[in-house]
C-alpha atoms as one frame of an Amber mdcrd trajectory, in Angstrom:
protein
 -60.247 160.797  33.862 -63.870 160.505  33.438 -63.192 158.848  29.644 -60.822
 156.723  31.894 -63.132 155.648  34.263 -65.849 154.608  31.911 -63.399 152.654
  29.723 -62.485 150.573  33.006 -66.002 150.097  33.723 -67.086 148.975  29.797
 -64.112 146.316  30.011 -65.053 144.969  33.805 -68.563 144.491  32.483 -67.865
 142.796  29.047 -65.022 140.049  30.776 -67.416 139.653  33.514 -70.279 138.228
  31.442 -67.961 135.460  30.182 -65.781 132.815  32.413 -62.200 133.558  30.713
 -60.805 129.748  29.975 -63.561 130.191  27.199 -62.228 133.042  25.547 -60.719
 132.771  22.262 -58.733 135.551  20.985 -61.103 137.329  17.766 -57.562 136.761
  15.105 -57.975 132.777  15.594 -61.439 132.240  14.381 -60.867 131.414  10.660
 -57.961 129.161  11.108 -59.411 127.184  13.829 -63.001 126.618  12.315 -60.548
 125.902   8.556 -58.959 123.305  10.885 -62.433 121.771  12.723 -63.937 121.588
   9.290 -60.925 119.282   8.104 -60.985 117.235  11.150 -64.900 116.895  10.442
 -65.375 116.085   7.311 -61.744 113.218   7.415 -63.798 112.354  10.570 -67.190
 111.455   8.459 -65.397 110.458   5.595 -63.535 107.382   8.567 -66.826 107.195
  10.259 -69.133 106.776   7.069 -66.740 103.964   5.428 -66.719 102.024   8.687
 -70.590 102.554   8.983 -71.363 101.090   5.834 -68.561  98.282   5.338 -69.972
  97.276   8.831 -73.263  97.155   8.200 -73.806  96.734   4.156 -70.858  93.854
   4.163 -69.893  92.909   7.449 -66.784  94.272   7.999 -64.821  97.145   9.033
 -63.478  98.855   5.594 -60.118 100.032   4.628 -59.107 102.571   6.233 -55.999
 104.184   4.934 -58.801 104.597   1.273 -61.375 106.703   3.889 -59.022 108.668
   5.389 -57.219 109.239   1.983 -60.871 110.241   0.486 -61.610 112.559   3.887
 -58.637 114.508   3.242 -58.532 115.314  -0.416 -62.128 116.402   0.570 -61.181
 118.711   3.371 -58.388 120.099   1.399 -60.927 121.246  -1.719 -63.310 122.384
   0.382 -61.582 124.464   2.866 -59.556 126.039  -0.223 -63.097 126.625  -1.362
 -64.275 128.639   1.561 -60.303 130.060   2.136 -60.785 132.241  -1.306 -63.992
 133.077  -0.831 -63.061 134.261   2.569 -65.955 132.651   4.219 -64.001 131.792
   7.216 -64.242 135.648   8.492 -66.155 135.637  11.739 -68.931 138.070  10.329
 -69.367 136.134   7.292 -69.632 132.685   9.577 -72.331 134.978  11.684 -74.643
 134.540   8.522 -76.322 131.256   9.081 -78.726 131.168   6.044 -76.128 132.282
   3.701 -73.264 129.563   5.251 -75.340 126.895   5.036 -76.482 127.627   1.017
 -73.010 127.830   0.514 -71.742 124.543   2.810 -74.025 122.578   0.496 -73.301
 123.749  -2.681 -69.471 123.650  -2.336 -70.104 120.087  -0.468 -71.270 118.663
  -3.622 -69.197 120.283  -6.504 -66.392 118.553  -4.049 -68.045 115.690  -4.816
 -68.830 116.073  -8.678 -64.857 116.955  -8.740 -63.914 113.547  -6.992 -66.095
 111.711  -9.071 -64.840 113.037 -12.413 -61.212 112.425 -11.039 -61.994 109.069
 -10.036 -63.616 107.937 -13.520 -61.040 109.994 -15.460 -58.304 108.105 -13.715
 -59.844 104.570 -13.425 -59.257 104.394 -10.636 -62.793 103.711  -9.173 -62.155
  99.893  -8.197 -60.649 101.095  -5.363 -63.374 103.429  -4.036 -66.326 102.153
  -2.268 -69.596 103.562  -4.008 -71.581 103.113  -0.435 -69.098 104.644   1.609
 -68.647 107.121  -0.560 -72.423 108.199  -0.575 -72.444 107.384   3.020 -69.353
 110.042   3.798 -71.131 112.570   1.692 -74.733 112.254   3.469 -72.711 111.969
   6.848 -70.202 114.769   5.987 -72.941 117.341   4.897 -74.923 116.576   7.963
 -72.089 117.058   9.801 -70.973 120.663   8.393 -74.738 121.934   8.615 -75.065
 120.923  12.310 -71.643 122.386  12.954 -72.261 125.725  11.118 -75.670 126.182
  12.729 -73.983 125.635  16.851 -71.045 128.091  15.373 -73.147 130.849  14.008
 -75.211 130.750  17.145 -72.066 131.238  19.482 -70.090 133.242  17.425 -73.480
 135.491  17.192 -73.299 135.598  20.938 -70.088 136.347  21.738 -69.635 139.653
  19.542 -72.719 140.534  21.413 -71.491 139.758  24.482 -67.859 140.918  24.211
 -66.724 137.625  25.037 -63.348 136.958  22.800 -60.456 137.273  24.846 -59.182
 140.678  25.166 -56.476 142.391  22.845 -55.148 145.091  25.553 -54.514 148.444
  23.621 -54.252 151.982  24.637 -56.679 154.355  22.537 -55.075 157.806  21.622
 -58.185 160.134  20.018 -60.264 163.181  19.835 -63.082 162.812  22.397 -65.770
 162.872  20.293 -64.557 159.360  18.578 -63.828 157.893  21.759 -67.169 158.804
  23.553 -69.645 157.992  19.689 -67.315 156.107  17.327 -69.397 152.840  16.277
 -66.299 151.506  15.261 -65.053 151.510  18.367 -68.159 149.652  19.999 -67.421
 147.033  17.078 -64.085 146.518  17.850 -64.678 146.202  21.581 -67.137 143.026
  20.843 -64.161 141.878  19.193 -61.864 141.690  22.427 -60.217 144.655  22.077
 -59.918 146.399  25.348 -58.493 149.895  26.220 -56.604 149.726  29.316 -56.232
 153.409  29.600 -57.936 156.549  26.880 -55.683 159.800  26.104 -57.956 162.594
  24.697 -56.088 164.493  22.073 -57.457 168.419  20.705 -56.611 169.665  17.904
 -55.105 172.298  19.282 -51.859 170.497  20.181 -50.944 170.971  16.884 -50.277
 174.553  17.354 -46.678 174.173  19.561 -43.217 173.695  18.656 -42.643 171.468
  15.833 -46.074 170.934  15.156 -46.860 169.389  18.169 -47.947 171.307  22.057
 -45.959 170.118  24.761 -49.177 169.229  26.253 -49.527 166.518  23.428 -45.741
 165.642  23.392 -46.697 165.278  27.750 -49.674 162.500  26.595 -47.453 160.752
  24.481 -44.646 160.342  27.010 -47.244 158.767  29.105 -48.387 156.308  25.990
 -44.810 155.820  25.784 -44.235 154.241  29.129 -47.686 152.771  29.573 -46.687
 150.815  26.431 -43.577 150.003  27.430 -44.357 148.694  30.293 -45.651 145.558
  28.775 -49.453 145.485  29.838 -50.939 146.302  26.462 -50.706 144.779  22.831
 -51.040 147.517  20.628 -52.172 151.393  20.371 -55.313 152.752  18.842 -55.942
 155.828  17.108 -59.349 157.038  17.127 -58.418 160.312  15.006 -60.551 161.935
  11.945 -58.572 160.986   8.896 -58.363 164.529   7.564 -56.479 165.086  10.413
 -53.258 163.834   8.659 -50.443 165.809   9.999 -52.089 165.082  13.380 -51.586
 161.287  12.945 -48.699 161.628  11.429 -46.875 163.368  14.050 -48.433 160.786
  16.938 -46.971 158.211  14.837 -43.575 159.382  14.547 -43.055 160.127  18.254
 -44.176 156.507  19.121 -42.378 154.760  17.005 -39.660 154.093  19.870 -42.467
 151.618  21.241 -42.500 147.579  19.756 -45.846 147.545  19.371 -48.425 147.801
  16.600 -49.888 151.253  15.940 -53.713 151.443  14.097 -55.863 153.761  12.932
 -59.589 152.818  13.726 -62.091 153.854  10.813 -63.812 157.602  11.553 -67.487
 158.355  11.495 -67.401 159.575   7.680 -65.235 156.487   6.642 -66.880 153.453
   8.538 -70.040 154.181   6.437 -68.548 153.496   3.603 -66.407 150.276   4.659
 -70.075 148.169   4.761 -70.858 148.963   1.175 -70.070 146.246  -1.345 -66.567
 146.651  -2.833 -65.181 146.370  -6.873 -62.002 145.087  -7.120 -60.376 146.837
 -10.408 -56.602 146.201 -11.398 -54.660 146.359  -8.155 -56.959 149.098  -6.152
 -60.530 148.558  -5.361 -63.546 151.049  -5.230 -66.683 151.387  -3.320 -69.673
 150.421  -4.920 -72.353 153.470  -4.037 -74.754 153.200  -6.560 -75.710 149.749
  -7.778 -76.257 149.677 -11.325 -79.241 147.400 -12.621 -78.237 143.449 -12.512
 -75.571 142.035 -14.523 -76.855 140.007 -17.942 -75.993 136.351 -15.696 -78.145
 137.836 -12.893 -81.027 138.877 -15.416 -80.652 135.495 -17.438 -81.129 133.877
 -13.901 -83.715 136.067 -12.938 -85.826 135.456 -16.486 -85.664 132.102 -16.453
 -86.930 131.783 -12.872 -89.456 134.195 -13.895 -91.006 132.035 -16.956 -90.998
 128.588 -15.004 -92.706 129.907 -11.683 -94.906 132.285 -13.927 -95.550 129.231
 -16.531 -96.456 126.544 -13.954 -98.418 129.434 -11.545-101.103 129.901 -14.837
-101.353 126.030 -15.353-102.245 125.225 -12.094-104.257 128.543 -10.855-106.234
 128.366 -14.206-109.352 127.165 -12.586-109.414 129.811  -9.855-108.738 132.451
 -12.568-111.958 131.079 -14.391-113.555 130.719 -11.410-112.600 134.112 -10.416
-113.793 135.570 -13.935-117.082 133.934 -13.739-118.097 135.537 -10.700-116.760
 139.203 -11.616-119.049 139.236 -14.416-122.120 137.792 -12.543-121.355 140.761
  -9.720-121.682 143.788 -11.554-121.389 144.991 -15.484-117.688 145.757 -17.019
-114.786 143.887 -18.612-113.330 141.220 -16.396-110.078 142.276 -16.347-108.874
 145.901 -15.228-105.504 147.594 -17.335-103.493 150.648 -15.481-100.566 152.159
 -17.282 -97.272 151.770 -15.136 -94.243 152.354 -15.000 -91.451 149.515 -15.399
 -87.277 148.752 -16.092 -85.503 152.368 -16.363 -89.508 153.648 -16.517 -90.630
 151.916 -19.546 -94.289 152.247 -19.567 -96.681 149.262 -20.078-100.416 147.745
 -18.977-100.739 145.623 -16.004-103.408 143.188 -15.906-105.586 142.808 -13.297
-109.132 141.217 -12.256-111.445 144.226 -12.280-112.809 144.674  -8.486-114.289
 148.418  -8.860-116.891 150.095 -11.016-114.457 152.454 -12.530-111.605 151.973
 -14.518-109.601 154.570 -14.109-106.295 155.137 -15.867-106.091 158.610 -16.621
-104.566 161.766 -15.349-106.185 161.280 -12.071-106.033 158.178  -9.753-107.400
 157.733  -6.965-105.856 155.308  -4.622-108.340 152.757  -2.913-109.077 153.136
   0.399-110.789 150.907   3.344-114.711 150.649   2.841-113.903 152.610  -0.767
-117.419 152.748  -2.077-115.891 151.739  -5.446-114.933 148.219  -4.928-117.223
 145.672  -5.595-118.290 142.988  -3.380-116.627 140.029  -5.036-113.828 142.421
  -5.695-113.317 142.925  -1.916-113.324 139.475  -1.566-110.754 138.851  -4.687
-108.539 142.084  -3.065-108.930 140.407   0.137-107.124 137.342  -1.252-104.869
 139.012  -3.474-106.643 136.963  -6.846-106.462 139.927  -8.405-103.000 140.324
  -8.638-102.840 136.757 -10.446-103.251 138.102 -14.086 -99.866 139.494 -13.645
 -98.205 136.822 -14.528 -99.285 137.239 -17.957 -96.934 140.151 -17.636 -94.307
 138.448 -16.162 -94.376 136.251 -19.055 -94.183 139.257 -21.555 -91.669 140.416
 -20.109 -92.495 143.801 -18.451 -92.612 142.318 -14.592 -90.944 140.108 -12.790
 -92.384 137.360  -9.807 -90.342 139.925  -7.196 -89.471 143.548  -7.004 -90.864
 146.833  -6.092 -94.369 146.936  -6.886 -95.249 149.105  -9.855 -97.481 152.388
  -9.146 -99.825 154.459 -11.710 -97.874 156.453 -14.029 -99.705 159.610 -12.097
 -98.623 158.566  -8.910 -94.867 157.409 -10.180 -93.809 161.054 -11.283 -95.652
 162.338  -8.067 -93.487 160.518  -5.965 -90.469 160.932  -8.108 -90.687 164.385
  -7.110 -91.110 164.103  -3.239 -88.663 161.341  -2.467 -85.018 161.871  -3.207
 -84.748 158.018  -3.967 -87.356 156.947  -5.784 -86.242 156.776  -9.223 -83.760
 154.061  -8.258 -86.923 151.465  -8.217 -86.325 151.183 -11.613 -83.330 149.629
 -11.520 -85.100 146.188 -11.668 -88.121 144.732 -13.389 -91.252 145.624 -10.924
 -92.971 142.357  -9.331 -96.342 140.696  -8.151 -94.767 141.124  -4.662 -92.099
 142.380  -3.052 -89.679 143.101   0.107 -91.919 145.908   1.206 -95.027 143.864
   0.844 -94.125 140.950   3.133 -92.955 143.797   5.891 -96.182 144.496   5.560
 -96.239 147.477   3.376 -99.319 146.453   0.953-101.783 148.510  -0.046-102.317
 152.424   0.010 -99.877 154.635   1.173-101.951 157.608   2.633 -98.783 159.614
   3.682 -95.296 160.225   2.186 -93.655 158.390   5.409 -95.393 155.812   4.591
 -94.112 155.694   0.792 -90.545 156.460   2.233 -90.510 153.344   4.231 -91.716
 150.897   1.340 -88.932 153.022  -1.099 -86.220 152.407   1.151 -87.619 148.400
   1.503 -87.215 148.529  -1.880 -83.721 149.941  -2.458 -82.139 147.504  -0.095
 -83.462 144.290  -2.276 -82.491 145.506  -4.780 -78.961 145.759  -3.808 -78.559
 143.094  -1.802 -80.709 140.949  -5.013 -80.003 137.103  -4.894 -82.519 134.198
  -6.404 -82.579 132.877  -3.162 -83.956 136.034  -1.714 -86.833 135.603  -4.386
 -87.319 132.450  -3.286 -87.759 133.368   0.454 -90.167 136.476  -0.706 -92.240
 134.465  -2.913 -92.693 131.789   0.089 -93.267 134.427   2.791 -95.898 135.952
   0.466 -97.938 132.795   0.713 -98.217 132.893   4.348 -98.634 136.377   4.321
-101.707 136.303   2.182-103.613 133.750   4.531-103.545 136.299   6.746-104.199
 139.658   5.112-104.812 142.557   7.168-103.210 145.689   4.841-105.579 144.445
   1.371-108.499 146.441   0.717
């Protein structure tokens, strides 16, 4: 009764927050934004040609040729998203990733239309100004749209705020009471009107089943049947089989749907990315190193940024150079053996900012006030000049502008040994900076916790690795630099 109670209390709270005529049920999501995003873009694609007939020429446009364009549009571009499945609710939840997408689908639309168009002849018919006006109008339009749905849609999973999907939840109590699942599915509407705890132990009657189960499951019975609820939830382990099976087979008098909600040791694995293969599909639990597109992508990024960083930071570097030898006696720059791709040794370049130069079997990692640096190389540290010689190696090759940031080879097999994980940074090229650094993990790492936290950093860019995501860590690491507080 108690499970009961608080199940009643959850719902009362979550429908509460949320007048109901602005519920939508969870299921209707991705057909109605497929069907808004048609009726925006034919929209645009009306207003745009009546914009600029009425304003370029003086007159009001034809019609029946923009609402033709709008809707061979829509049709390509919702098919677009359709296959992709970016109409799911979660995926819509992703703003920066939606609106990436919106753009670049909006204009291979438009490269197909075009090629149609000259390919059949049949351009005297199309308007080049409307046609440039519906696609600056239409993309606006999509962009402004996706932003105010990402926002609500954000909201009302957190809220609970999708109209309710009544269903009766059959499980073991420790599912009901901890399942995440369960808490995920609630945001989504679903609502149990009434909880039967089931034990294991109501296996061990007649038939396979106690007559205290075969007692809960009369009750299911008639609560379903009494036409308040929409379907019937099983919050079971899945090894328990025979246990489901049985629950199954008794209800199966009742017209409703029956599910099975994901168990503690399953719904971990239903986030990680999948491989479809043949007509099955496995989990992907250990990303491999990046395709050869990925790394082509990667490289090429690599030797423009890299190529155009050392043309136009080539007076700083000679500024930088001038002063390190005018500050105290050694080599300008400062070589470290490290460890790269699948733990390829090689020599990263640096501005020397200490009197030593150590590179040998011992280490020592700098520390704040460490006697050892310089004062211009405090300064150069401070400012992260230093690190600018590295794009030499990103240009040979051995690093790249973003990934986990390479340690000495003596500190690399250290650490290989005290963190499970840590080998795994080698999946990818090392980099100048990385997702650790602009979380503000720069610098020493005085404690294994603290190495633990900039691993795991690591580890999830590289498998969730996109260029964009360089992009945004390169950027981010020019306004973290202005303000550098973990250098030294």
């Amino acid at each position: 009764m108690s499970i009961l109670r608080r199940e009643k209390s959850a719902v009362a709270e979550a429908i509460s927050l949320t007048p109901a005529s602005w519920r939508i049920p969870f299921w209707s999501v991705e057909p109605l934004v497929c069907a808004l995003d048609c009726i925006i873009i034919v929209g645009s694609s009306i207003l745009g040609g009546f914009a600029y007939h009425r304003w370029a020429l003086g007159g009001d446009g034809d019609l029946e040729t923009s609402l033709a364009v709008g809707l061979l549009v829509a049709v390509n571009f919702t098919t677009i998203l359709v296959a992709r499945g970016s109409y799911k609710p979660l995926n819509l939840i992703s703003l920066q990733g939606r609106l990436k997408e919106t753009a670049a689908i909006w204009f291979i639309v438009f490269s197909l239309l075009l090629a149609v168009v000259f390919s059949l002849k049949v351009g005297a018919n199309l308007s080049r100004g409307a046609t440039a006006t519906f696609m600056g109008v239409g993309l606006i339009s999509l962009i402004s749209w996706r932003a105010v749905l990402s926002s609500y849609l954000a909201k009302a999973l957190a809220r609970g705020s999708f109209a309710e999907r009544r269903v009766v939840l059959i499980g073991e109590p420790d599912e009901i009471d901890t399942s995440a699942e369960l808490q995920r599915l609630r945001r989504c509407g679903y609502r149990p009107v009434e909880s039967f705890p089931v034990l294991e132990t109501d296996l061990e009657g007649h038939n396979g089943m106690s007559p205290r189960l075969r007692s809960v499951l009369d009750q299911v019975i008639r609560t379903a049947q009494s036409g308040t609820v929409d379907e019937i939830l099983l919050a079971i382990r899945w090894d328990q089989r025979h246990l489901v099976d049985s629950i199954v087979t008794a209800l199966r008098i009742v017209p409703i749907p029956i599910r099975l909600a994901p168990d503690r040791t399953i719904a971990g694995l239903l986030h990680k990315p999948r491989t479809e293969i043949g007509s099955t599909w496995v989990v992907d639990l250990h990303r491999g190193p990046l395709t050869w597109s990925e790394c082509a992508l990667k490289r090429a990024f690599d030797i423009t940024f890299s190529s155009l960083a050392l043309v136009m930071l080539a007076p700083t570097m000679l500024i930088a150079a001038i002063m390190i030898k005018l500050d105290s006696r050694g080599p300008v720059f400062f070589s470290q053996l490290r460890n790269g791709f699948n733990t390829k040794e090689f020599w990263i370049f640096k501005f020397r900012t200490m009197t030593v130069m150590e590179h040998g079997p011992e280490v020592r990692q700098a520390v704040r006030y460490d006697k050892r640096v310089t004062p211009i190389g405090r300064w150069l540290r401070r400012t992260s000049i230093d690190e600018l010689p590295q794009f030499l190696n990103v240009l040979r090759g051995e690093m790249s502008l973003v990934g986990p940031r390479p340690h000495a080879t003596i500190h690399n097999n250290e650490y290989e040994g005290l963190i499970s994980n840590y080998a795994f940074r080698h999946h990818v090229k090392p980099g100048i900076t990385g997702w650790a650094q602009i979380h503000g993990l720069r610098g020493g790492t005085a404690t294994i916790d603290l190495m633990e936290k900039r691993v795991e950093l690591d580890l999830w860019y590289i498998n969730n690795w996109s260029l964009w995501l360089d992009i945004t860590i390169l950027m981010k690491t020019f306004a973290a630099v202005i303000d550098q507080k973990e250098a030294y």
